[in-house]
PDB file of N, CA, C and O in Angstrom:
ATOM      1  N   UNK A   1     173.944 114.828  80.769  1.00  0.00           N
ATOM      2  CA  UNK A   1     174.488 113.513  80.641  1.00  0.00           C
ATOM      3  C   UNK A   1     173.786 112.595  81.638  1.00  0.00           C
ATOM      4  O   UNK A   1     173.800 112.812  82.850  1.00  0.00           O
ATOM      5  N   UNK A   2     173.230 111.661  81.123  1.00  0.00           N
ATOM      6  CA  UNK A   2     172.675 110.607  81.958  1.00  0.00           C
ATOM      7  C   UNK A   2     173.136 109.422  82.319  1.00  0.00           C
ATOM      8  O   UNK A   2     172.714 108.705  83.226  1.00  0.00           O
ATOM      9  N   UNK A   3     174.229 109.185  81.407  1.00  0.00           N
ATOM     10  CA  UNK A   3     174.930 107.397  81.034  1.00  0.00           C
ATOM     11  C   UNK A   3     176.387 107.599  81.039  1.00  0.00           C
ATOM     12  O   UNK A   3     176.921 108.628  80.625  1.00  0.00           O
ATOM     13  N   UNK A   4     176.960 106.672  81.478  1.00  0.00           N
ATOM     14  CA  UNK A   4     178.811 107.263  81.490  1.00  0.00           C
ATOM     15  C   UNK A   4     178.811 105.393  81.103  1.00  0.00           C
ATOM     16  O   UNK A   4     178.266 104.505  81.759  1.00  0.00           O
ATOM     17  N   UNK A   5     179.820 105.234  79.511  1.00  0.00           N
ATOM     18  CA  UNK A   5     180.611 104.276  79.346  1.00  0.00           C
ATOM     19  C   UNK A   5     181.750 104.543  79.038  1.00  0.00           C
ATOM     20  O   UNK A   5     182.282 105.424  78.362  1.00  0.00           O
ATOM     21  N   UNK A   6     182.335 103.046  80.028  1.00  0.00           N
ATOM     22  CA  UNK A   6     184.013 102.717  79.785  1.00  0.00           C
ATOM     23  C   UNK A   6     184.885 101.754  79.383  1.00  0.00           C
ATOM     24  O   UNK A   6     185.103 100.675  79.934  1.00  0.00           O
ATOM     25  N   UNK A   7     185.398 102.223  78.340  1.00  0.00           N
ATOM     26  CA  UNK A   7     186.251 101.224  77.418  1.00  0.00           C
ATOM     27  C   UNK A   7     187.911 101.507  77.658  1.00  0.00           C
ATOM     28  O   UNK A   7     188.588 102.513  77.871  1.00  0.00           O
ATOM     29  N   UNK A   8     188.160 100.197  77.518  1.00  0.00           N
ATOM     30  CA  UNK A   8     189.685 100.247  77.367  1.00  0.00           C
ATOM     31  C   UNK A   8     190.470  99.909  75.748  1.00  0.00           C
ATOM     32  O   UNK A   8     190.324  98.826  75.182  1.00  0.00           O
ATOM     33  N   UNK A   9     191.065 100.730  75.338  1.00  0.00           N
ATOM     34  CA  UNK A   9     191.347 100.343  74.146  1.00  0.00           C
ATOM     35  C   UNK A   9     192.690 100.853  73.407  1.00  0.00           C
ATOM     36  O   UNK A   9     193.094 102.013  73.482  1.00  0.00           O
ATOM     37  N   UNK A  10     193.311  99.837  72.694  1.00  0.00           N
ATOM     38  CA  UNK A  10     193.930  99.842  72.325  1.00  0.00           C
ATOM     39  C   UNK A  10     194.736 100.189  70.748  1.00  0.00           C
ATOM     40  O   UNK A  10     194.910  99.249  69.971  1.00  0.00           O
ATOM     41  N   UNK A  11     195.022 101.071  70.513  1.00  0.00           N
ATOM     42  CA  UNK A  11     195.765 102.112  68.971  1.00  0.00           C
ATOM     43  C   UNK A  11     197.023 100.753  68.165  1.00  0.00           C
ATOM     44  O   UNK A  11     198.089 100.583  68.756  1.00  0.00           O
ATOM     45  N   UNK A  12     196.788 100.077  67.108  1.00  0.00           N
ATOM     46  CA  UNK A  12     198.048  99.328  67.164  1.00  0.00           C
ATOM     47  C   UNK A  12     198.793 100.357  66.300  1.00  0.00           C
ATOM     48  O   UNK A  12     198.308 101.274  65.638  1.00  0.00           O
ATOM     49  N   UNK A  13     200.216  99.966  66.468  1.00  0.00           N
ATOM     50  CA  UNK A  13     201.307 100.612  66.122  1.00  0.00           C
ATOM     51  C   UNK A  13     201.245 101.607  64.061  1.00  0.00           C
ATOM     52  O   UNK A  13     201.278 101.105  62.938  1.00  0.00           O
ATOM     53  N   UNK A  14     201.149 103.074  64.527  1.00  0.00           N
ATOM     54  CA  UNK A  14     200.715 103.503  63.029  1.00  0.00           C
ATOM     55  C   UNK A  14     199.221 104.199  63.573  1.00  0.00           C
ATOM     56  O   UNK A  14     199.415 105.365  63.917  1.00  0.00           O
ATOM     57  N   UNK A  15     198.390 103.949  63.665  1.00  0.00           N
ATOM     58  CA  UNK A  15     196.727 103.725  63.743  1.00  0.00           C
ATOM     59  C   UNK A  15     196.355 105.459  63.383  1.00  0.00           C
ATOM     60  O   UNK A  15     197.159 106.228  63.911  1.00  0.00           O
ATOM     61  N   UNK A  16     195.479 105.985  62.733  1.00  0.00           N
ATOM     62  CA  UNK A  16     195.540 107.095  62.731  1.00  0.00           C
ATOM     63  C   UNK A  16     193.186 106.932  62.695  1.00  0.00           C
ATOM     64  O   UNK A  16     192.445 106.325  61.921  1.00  0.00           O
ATOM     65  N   UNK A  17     192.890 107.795  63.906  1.00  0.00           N
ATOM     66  CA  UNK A  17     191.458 107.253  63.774  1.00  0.00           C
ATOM     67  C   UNK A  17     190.959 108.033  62.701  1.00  0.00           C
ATOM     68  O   UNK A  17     190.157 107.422  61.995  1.00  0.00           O
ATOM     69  N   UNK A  18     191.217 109.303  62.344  1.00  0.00           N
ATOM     70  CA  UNK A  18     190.352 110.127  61.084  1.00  0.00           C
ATOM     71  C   UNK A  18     189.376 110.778  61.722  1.00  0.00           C
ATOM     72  O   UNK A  18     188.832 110.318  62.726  1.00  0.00           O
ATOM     73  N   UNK A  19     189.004 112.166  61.065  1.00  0.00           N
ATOM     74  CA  UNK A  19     188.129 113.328  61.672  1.00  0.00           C
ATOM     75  C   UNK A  19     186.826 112.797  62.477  1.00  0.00           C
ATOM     76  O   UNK A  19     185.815 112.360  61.926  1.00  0.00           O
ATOM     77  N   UNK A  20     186.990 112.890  63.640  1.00  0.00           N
ATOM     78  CA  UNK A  20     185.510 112.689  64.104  1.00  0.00           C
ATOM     79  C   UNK A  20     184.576 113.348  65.005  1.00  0.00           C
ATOM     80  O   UNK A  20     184.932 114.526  65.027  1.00  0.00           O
ATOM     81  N   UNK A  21     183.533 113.189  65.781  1.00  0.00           N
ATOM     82  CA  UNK A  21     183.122 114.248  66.771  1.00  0.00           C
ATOM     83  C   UNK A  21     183.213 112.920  67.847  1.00  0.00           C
ATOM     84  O   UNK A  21     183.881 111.888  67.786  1.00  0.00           O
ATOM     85  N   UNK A  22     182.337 113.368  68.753  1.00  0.00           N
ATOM     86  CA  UNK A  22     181.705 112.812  70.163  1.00  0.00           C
ATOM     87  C   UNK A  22     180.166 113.042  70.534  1.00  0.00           C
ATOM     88  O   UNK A  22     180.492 113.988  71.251  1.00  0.00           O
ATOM     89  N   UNK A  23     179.345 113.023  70.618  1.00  0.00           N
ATOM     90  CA  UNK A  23     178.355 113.328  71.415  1.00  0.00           C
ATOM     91  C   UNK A  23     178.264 114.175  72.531  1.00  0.00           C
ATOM     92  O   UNK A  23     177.737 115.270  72.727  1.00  0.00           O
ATOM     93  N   UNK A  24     179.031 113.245  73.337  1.00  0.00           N
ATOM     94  CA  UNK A  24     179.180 114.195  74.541  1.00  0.00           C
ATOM     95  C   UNK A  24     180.994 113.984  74.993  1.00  0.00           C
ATOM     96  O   UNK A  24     181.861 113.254  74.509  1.00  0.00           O
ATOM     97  N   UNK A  25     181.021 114.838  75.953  1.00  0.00           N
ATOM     98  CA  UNK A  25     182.488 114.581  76.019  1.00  0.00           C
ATOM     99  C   UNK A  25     183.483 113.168  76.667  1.00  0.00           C
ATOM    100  O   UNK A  25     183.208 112.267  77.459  1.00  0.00           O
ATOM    101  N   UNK A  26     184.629 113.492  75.947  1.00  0.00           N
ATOM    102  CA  UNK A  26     184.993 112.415  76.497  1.00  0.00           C
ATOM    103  C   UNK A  26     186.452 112.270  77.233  1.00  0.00           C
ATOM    104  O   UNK A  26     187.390 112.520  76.475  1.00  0.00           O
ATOM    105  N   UNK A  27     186.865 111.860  78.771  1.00  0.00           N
ATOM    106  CA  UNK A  27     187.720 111.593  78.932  1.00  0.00           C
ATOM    107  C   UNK A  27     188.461 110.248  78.959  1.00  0.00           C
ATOM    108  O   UNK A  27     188.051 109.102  79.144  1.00  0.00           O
ATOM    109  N   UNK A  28     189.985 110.874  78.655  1.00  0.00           N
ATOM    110  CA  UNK A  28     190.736 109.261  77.653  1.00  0.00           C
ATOM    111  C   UNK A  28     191.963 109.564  79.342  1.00  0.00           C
ATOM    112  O   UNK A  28     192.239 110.621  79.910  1.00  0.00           O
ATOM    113  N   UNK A  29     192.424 108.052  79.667  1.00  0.00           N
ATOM    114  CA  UNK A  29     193.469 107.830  80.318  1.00  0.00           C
ATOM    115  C   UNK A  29     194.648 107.215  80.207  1.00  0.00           C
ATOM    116  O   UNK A  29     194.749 106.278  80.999  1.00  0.00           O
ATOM    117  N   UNK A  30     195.699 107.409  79.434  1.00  0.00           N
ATOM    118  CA  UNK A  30     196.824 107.050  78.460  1.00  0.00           C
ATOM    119  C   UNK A  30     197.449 105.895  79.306  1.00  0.00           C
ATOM    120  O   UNK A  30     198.407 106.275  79.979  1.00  0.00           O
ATOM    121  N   UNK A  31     197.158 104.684  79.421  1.00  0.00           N
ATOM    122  CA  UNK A  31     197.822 103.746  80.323  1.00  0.00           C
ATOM    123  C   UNK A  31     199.360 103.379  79.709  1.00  0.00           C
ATOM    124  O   UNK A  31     200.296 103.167  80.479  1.00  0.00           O
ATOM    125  N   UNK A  32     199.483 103.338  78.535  1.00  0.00           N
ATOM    126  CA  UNK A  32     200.583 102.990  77.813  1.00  0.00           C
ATOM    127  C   UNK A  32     200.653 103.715  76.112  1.00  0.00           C
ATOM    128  O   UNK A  32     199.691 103.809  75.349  1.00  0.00           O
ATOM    129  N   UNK A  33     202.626 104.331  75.733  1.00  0.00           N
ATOM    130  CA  UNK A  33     202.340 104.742  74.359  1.00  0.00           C
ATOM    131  C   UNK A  33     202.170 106.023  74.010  1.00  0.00           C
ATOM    132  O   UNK A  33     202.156 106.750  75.003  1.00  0.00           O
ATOM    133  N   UNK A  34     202.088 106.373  73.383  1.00  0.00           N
ATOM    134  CA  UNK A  34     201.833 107.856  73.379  1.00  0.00           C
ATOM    135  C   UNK A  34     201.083 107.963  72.177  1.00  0.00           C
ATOM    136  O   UNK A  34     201.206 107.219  71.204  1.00  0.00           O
ATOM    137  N   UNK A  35     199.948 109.347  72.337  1.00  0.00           N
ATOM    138  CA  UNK A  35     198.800 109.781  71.405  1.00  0.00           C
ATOM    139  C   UNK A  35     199.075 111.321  71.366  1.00  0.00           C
ATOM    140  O   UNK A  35     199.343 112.124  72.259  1.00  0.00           O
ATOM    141  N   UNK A  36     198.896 111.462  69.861  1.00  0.00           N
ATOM    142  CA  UNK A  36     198.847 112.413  69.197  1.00  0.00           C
ATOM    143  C   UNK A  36     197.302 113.136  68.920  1.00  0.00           C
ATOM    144  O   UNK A  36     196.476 112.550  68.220  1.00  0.00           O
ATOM    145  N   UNK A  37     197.050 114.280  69.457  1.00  0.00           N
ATOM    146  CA  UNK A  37     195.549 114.616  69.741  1.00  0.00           C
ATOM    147  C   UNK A  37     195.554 116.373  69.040  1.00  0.00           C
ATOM    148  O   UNK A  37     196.304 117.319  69.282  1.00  0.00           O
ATOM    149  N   UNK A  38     194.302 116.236  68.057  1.00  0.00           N
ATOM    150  CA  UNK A  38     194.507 117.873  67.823  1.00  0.00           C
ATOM    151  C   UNK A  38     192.806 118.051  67.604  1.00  0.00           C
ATOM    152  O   UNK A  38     192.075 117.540  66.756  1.00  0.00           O
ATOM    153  N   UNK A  39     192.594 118.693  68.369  1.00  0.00           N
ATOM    154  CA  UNK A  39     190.773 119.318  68.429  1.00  0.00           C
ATOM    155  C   UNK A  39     190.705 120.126  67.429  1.00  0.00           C
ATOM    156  O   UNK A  39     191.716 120.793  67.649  1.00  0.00           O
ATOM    157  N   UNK A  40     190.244 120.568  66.467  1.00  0.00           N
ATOM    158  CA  UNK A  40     190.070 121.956  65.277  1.00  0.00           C
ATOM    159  C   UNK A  40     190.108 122.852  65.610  1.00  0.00           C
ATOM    160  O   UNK A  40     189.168 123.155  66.344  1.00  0.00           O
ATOM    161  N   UNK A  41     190.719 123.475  65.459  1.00  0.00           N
ATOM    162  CA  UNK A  41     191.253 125.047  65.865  1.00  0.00           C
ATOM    163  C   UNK A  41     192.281 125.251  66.805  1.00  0.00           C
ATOM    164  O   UNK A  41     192.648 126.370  67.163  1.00  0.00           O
ATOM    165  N   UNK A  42     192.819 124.037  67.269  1.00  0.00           N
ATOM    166  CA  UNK A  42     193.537 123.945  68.462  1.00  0.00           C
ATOM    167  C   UNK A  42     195.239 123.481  68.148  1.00  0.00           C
ATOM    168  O   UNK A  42     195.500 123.148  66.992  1.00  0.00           O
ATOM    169  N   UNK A  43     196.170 123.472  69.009  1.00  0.00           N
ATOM    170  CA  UNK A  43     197.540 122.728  68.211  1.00  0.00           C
ATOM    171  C   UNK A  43     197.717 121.304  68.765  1.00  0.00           C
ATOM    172  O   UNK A  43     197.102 120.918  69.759  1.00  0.00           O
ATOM    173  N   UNK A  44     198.694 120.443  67.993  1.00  0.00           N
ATOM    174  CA  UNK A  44     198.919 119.121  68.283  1.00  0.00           C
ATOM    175  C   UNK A  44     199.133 119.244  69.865  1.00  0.00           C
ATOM    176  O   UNK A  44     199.489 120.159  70.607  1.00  0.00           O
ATOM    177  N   UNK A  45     198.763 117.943  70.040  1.00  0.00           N
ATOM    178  CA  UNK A  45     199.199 118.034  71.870  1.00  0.00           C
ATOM    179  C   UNK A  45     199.455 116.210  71.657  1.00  0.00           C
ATOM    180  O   UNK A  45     198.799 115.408  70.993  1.00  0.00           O
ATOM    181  N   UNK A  46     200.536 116.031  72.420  1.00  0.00           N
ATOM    182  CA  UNK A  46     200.832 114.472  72.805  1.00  0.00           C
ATOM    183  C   UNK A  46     200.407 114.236  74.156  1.00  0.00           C
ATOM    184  O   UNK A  46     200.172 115.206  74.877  1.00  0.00           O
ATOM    185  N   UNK A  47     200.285 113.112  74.567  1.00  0.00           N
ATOM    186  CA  UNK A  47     200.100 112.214  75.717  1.00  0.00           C
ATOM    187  C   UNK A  47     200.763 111.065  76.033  1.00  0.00           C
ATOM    188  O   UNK A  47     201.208 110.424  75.081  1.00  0.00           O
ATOM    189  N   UNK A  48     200.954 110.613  77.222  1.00  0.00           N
ATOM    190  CA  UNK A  48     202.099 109.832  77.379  1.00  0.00           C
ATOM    191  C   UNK A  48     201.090 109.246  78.604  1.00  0.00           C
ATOM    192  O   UNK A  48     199.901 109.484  78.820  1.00  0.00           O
ATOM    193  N   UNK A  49     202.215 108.235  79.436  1.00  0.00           N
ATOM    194  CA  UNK A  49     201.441 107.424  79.747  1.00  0.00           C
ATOM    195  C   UNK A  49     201.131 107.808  81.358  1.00  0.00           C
ATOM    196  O   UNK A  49     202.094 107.915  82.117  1.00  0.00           O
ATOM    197  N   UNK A  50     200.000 107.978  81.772  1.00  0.00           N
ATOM    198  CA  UNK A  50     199.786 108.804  83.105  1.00  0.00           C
ATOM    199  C   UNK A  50     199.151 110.022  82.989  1.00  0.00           C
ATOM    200  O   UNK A  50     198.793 110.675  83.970  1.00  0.00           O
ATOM    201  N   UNK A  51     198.957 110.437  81.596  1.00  0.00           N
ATOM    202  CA  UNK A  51     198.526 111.884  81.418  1.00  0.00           C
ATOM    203  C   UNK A  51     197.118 111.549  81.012  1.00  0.00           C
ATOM    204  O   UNK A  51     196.857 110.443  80.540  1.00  0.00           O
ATOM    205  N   UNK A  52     196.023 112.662  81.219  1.00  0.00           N
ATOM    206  CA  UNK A  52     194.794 112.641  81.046  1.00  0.00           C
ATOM    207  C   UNK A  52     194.397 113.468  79.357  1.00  0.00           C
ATOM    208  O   UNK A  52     195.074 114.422  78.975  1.00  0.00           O
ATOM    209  N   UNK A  53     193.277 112.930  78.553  1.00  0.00           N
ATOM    210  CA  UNK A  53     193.041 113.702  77.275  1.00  0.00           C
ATOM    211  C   UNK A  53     191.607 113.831  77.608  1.00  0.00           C
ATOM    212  O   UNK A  53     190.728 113.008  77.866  1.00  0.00           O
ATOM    213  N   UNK A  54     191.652 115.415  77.501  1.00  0.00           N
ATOM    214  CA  UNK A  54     189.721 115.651  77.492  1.00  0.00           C
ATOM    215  C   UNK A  54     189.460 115.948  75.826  1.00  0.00           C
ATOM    216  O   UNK A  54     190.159 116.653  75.099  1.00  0.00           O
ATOM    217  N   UNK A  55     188.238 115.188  75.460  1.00  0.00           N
ATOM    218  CA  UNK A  55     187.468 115.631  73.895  1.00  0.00           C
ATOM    219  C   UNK A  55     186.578 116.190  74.217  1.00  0.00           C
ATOM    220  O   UNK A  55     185.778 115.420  74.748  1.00  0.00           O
ATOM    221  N   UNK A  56     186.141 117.476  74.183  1.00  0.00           N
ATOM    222  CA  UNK A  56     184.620 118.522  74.367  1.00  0.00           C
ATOM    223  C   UNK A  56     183.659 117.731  73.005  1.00  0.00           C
ATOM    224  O   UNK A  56     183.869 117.355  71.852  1.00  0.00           O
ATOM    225  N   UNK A  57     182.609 117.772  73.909  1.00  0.00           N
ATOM    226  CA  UNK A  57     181.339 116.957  73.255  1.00  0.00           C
ATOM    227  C   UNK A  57     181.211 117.655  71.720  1.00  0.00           C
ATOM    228  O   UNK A  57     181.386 118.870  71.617  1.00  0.00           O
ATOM    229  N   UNK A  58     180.941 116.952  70.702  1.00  0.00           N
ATOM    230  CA  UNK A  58     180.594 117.803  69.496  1.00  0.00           C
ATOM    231  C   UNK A  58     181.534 118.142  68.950  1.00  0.00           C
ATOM    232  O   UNK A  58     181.245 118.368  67.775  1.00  0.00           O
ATOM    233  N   UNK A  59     182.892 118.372  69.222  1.00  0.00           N
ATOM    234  CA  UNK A  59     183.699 119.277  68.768  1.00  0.00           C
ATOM    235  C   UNK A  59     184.551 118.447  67.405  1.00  0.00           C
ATOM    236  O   UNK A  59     184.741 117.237  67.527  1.00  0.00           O
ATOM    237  N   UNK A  60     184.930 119.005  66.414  1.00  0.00           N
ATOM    238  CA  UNK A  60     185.587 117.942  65.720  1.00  0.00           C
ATOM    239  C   UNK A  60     187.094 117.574  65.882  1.00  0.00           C
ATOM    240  O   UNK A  60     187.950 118.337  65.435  1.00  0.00           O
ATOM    241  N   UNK A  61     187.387 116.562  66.434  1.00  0.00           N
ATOM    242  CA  UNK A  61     188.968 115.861  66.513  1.00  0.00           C
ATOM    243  C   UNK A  61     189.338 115.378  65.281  1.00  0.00           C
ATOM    244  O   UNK A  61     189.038 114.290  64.789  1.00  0.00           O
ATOM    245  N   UNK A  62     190.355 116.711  64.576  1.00  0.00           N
ATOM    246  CA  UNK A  62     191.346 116.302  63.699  1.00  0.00           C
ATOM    247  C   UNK A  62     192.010 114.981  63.780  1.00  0.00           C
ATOM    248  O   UNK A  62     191.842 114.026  63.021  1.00  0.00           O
ATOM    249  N   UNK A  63     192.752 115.063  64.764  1.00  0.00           N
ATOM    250  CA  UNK A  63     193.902 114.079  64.714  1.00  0.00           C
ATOM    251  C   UNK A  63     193.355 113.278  66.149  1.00  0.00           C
ATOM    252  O   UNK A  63     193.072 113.905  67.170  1.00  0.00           O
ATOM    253  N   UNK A  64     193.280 112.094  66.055  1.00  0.00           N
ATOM    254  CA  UNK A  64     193.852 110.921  67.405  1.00  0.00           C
ATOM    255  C   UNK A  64     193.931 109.982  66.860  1.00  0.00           C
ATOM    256  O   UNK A  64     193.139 109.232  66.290  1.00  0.00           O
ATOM    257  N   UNK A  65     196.013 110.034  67.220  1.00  0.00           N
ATOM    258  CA  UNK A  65     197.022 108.962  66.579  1.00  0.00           C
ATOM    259  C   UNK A  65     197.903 108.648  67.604  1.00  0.00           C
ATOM    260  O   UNK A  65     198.328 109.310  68.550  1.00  0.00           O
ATOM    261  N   UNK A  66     198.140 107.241  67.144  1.00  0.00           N
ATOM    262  CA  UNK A  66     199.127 106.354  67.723  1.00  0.00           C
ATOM    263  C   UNK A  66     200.452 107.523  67.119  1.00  0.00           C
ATOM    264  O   UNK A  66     200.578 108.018  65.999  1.00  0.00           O
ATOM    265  N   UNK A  67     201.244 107.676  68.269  1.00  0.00           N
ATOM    266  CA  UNK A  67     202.337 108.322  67.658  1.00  0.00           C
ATOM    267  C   UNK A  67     203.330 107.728  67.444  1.00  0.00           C
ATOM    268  O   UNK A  67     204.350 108.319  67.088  1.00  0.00           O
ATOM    269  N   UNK A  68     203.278 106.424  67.606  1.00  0.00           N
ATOM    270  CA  UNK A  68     204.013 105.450  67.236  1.00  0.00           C
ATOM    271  C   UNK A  68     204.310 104.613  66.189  1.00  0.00           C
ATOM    272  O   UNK A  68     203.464 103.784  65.853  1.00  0.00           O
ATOM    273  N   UNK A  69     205.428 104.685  65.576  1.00  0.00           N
ATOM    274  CA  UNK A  69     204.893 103.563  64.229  1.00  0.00           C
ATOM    275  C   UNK A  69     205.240 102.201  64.652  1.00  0.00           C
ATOM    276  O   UNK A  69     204.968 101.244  63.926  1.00  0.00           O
ATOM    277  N   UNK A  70     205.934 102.033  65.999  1.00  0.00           N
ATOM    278  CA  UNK A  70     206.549 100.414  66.076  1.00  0.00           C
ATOM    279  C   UNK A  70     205.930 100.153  67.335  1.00  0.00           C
ATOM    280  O   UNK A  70     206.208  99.029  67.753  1.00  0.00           O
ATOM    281  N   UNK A  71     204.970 101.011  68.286  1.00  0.00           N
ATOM    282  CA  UNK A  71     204.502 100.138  69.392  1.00  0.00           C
ATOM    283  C   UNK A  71     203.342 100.576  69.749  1.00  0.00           C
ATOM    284  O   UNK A  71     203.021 101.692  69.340  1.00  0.00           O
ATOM    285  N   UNK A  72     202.309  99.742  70.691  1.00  0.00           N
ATOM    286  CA  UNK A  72     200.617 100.234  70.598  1.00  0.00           C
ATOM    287  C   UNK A  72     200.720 101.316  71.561  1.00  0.00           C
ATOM    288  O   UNK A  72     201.571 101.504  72.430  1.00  0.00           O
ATOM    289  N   UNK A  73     199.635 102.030  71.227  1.00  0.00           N
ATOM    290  CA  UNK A  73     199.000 102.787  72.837  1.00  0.00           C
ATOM    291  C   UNK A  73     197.858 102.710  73.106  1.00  0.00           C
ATOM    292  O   UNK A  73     196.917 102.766  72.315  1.00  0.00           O
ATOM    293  N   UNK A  74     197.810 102.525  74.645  1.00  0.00           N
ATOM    294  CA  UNK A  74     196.587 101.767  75.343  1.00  0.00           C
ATOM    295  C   UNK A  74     195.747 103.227  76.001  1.00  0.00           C
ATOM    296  O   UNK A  74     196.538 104.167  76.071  1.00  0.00           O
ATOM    297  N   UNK A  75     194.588 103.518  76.394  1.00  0.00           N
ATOM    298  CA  UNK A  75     193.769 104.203  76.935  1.00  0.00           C
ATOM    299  C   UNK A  75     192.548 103.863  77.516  1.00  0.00           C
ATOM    300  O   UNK A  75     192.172 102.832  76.958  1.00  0.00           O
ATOM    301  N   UNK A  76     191.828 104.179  78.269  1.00  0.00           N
ATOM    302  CA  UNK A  76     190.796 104.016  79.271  1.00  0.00           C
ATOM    303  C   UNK A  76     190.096 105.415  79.042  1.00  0.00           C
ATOM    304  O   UNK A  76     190.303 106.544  79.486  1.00  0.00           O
ATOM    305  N   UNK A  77     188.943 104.723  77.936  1.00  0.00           N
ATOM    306  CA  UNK A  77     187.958 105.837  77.101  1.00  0.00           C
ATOM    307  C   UNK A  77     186.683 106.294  78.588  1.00  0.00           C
ATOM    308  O   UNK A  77     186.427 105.248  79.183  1.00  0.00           O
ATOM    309  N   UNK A  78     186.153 107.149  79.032  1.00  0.00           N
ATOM    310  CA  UNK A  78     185.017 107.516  79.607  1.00  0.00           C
ATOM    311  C   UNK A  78     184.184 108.152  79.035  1.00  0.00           C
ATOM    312  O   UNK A  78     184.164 109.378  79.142  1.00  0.00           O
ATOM    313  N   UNK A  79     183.548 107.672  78.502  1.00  0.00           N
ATOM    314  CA  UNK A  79     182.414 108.480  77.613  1.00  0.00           C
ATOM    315  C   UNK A  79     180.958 108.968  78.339  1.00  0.00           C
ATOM    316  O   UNK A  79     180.134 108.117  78.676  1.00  0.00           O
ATOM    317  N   UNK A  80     180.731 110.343  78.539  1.00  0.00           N
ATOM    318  CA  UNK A  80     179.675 110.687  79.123  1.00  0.00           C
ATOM    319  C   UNK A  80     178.405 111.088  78.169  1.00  0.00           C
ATOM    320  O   UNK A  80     178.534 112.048  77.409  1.00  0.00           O
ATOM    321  N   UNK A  81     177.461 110.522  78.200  1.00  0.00           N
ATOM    322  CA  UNK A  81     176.548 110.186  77.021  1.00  0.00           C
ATOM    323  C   UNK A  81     175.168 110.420  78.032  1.00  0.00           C
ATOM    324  O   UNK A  81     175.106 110.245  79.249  1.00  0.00           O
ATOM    325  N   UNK A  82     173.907 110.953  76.932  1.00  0.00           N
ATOM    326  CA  UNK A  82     172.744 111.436  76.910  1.00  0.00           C
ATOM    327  C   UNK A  82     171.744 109.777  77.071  1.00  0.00           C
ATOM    328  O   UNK A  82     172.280 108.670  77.129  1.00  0.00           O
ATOM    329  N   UNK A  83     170.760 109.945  77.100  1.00  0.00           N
ATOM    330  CA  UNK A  83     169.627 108.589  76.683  1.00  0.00           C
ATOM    331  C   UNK A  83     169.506 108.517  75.377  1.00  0.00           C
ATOM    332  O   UNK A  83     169.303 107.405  74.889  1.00  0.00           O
ATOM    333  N   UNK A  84     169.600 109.632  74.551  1.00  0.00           N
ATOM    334  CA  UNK A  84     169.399 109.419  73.364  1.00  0.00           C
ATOM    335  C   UNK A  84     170.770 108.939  72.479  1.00  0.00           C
ATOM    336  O   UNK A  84     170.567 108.545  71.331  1.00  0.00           O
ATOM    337  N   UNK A  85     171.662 108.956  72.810  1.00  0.00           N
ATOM    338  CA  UNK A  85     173.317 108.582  72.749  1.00  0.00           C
ATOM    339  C   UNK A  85     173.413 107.176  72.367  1.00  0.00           C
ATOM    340  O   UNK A  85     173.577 106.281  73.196  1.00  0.00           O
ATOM    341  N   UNK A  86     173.291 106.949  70.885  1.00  0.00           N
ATOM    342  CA  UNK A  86     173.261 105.371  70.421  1.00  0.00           C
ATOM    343  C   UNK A  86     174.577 105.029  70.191  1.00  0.00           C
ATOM    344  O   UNK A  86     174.868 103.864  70.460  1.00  0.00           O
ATOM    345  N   UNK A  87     176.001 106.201  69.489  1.00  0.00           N
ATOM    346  CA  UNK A  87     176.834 105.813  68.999  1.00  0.00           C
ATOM    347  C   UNK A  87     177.795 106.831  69.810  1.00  0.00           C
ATOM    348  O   UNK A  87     177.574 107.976  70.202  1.00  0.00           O
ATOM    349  N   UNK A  88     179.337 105.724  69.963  1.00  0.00           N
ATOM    350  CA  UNK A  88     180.121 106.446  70.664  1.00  0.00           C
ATOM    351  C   UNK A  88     180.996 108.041  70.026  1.00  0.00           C
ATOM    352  O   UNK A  88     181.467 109.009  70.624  1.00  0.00           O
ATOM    353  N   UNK A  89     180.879 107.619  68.306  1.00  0.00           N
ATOM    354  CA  UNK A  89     181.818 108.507  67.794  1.00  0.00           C
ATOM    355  C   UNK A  89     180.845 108.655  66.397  1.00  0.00           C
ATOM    356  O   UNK A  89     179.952 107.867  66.088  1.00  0.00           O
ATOM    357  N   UNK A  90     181.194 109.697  65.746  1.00  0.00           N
ATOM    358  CA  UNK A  90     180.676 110.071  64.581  1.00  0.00           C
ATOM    359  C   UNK A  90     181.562 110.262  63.894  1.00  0.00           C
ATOM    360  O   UNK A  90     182.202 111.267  64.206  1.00  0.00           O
ATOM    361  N   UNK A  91     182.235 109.244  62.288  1.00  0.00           N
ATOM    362  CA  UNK A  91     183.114 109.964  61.625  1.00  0.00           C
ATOM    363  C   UNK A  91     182.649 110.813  60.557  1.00  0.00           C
ATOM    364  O   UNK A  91     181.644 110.548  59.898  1.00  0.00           O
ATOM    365  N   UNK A  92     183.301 111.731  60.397  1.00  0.00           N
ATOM    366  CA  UNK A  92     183.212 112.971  59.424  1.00  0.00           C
ATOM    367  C   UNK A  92     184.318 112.779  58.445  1.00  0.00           C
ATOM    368  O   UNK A  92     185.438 112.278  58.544  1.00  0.00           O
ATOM    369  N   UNK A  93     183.533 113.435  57.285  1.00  0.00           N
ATOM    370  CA  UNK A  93     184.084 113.094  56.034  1.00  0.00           C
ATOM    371  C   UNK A  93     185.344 114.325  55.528  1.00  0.00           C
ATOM    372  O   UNK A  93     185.938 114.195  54.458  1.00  0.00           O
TER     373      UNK A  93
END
């Protein structure tokens, strides 16, 4: 890893992102809300607000959802990325 970007971002209420990978890995910091997170092969895991979510680089993320249907959840994305690292996420079909 050569490059580390950081985003803050926000799930509105419902939001479900759909199968995707990472590049490289990524840690998420749940500021507000709670997220629904399931890596492939792995079981649902929630997050709340204060708790840390690691994504292993490559790996495919089933599920990252707003577990909310009536309020947002906020996170503080760290993405640790290569030189060759153009895109933050890859969705899979």
């Amino acid at each position: 890893m050569t490059r580390v970007e950081v985003q803050r971002l926000t799930l509105p209420p419902g939001f479900k992102a759909g199968p995707h990978t990472h590049p490289g890995p990524v840690v998420c910091y749940v500021t507000e809300g709670r997220i629904l997170l399931q890596v492939k092969g792995q079981p649902v895991r929630y997050y709340t607000a204060g708790q840390t979510i690691f994504e292993p680089a490559t790996a495919p993320i089933e599920r990252f959802d707003n577990a909310s249907s009536s309020a947002p959840a906020t996170f503080i994305a760290t993405y640790l990325l290569g030189d060759q690292d153009t895109e933050l996420l890859h969705r899979l079909q």
